[in-house]
Structure formats: structure tokens, C-alpha cells
C-alpha positions in Angstrom: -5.2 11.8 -0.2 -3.6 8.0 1.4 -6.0 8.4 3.9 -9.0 8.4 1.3 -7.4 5.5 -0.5 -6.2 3.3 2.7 -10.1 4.2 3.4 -11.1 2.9 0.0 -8.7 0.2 0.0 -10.0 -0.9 3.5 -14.1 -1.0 2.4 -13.2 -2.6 -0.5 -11.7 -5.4 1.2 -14.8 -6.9 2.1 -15.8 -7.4 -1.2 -15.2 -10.7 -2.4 -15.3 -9.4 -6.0 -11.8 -8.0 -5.8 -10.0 -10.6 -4.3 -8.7 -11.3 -7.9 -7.3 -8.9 -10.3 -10.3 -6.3 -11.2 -11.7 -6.3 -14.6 -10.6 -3.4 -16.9 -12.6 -0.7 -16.4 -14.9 -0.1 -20.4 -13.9 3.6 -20.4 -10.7 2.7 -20.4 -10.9 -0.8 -22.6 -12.7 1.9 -24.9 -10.0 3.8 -25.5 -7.4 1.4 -26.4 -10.2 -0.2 -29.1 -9.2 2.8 -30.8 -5.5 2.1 -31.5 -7.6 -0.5 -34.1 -9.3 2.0 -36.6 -7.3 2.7 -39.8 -8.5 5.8 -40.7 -6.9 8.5 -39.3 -10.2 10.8 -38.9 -12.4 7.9 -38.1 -9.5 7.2 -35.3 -8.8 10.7 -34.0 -12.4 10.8 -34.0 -13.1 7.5 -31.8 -9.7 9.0 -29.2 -11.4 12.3 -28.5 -14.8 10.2 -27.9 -12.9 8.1 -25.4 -11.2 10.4 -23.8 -14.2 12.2 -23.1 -15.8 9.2 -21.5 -12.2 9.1 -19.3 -12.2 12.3 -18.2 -16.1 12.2 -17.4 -15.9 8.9 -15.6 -12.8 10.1 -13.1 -14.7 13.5 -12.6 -17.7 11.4 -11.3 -15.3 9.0 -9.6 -16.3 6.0 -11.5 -12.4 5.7 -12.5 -9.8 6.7 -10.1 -6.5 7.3 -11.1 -3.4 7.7 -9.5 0.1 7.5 -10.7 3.1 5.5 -9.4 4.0 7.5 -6.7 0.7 7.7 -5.2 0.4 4.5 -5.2 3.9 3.8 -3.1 2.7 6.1 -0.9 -0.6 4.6 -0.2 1.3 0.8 -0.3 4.0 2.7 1.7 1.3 3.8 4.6 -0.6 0.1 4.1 2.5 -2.0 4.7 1.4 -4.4 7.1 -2.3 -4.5 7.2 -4.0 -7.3 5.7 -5.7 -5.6 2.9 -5.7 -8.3 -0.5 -7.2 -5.8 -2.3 -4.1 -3.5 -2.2 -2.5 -5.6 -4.8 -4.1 -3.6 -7.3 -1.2 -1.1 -6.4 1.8 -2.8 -6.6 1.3 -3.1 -10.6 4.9 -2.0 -11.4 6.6 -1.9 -8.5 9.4 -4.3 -7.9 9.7 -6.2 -4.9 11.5 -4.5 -2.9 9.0 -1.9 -2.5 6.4 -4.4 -1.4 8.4 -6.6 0.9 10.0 -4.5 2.9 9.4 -0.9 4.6 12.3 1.0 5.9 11.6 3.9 8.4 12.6 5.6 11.6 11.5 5.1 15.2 8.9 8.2 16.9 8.9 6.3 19.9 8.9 2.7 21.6 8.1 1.3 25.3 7.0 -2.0 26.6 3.8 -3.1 27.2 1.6 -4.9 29.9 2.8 -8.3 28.6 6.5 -7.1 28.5 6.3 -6.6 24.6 8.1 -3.9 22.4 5.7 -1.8 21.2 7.4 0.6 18.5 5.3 3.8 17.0 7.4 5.0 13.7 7.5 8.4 12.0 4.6 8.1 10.1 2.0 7.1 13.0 1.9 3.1 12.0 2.4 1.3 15.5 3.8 -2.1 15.8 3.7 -4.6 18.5 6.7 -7.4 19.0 5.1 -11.0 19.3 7.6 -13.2 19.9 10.1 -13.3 23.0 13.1 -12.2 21.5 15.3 -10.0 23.8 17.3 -6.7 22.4 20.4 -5.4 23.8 19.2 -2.0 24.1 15.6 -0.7 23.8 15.1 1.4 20.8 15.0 5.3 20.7 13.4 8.0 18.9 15.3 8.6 15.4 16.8 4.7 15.3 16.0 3.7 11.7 14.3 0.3 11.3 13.7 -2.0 8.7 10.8 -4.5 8.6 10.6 -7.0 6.0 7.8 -10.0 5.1 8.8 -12.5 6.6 7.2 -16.2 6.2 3.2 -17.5 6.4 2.1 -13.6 7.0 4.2 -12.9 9.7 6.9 -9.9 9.4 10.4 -9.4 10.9 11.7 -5.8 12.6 15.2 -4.8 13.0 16.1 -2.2 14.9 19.6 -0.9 13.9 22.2 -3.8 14.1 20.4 -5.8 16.7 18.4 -9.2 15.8 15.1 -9.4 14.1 12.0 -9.4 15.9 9.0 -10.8 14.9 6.1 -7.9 14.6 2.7 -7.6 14.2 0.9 -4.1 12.9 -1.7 -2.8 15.4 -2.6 0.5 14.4 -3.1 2.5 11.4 -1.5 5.7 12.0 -0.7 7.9 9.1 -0.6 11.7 8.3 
């Protein structure tokens, strides 16, 4: 199920017509017109109407929706791609949850170019890009925490060692 959002979340993003917040969807703007009416039959009547037209739409996939821990799991999987129109998914979570990603290593080596490469748990690889040395090459099962760091860059550290600056490279994912 992340993979078919990250999917969605990934052709949406070349669509300049959600780089901003998107527009309520109507089924949904329809129902809350409802709370309006007065008349409890008229009312009840307008709700089962609306819901109708909820149900339909997310049956045809006109509406998606997911709940809040879907939606950490797909920002959770995302963390570190450059995908704008993900911000539809952080609506209610605090900061923390989008800033910063906390995870354990699968495995790490160094590349051609002499640079950390570190693959974590759930498939998403990251490459080091600055020259920052650490004291002792990570392992499978160190924990790591990587954080936003400033202008779109993002910091890695590895256990009690120094921060490295990181770059994701791969998707991964279950």
C-alpha cells in the first residue's frame, strides 16, 4: 500500500497544480454543507446523500483516503526524496515526524569515490557527500538518526559519532 502512494506521490509531482495546498475535494466540501440545514430530516437527508457520493467517489478512486498512520508510514518511507507534493501528508503531524527519521543500519561500505554509502532497514540507501571522517565504519543493527538539515541538505549520525552530511539515492522500501 506505501508503494502505491510513494508511486502516486511521485507522478503527481510533476504536476504543477499541486505544488500548493490542493483544493477540497466537492464530495467532501458537500458533506460538511450539510452541518448548515436546520431541519433535522432535511439534514439527515442531505448526510446520507453525501455520504453516498463519499463512499462512491473513494470506491472509483476519485477520493483517496488514508488515516494518520498511513500517512507516517508513507512520509516515513519518503523521507528524503524531493517530492513537494508529499506535504499533503504531513497535515497533523508535528515536526518531529517530518524533520527527522530515526532507523537502523542493514548495511554500509564505501564507494568508488571513498564515500559512506549506508543501506537502512527499510531498503532506503543513502550516500555521504561531504568529507567527514568517522571513527569506526558503521555496522548492521547501529541505529541512526538523520535529521533536515539547512538549504535541502540532511545530516546522518551514526551512534555517538559526528554528523555527516547525506544525500538519498535510492528508493528502497518493502
Amino acid at each position: 500500500m506505501t508503494k502505491l502512494l510513494l508511486a502516486a506521490a511521485i507522478a503527481l509531482a510533476a504536476a504543477p497544480a499541486f505544488a500548493a495546498e490542493p483544493a477540497e475535494p466537492a464530495v467532501i466540501a458537500a458533506l460538511k454543507a450539510c452541518r448548515a440545514i436546520t431541519a433535522d430530516a432535511e439534514r439527515l437527508a442531505c448526510y446520507d446523500k453525501a455520504a453516498q457520493s463519499v463512499t462512491k467517489a473513494q470506491e472509483t478512486g476519485e477520493v483517496i483516503i488514508i488515516d494518520k498512520q498511513a500517512a507516517r508510514a508513507a512520509r516515513r518511507q519518503a523521507f528524503g526524496l524531493e517530492l513537494p507534493t508529499l506535504s499533503i501528508l504531513d497535515k497533523g503531524a508535528d515536526k518531529a515526524e517530518t524533520d527527522k527519521l530515526q532507523s537502523v543500519v542493514k548495511s554500509a561500505r564505501v564507494d568508488g569515490e571513498q564515500r559512506l554509502v549506508v543501506t537502512l532497514e527499510d531498503g532506503a540507501v543513502w550516500r555521504q557527500i561531504d568529507d567527514t571522517m568517522l571513527g569506526k565504519p558503521p555496522k548492521a543493527g547501529d541505529t541512526i538518526e538523520v535529521r533536515k538539515a539547512a538549504m535541502g541538505s540532511y545530516m546522518m549520525k551514526i551512534g555517538s559519532q559526528p554528523a555527516i552530511r547525506v544525500r538519498r539515492i535510492e528508493v528502497g522500501g518493502r
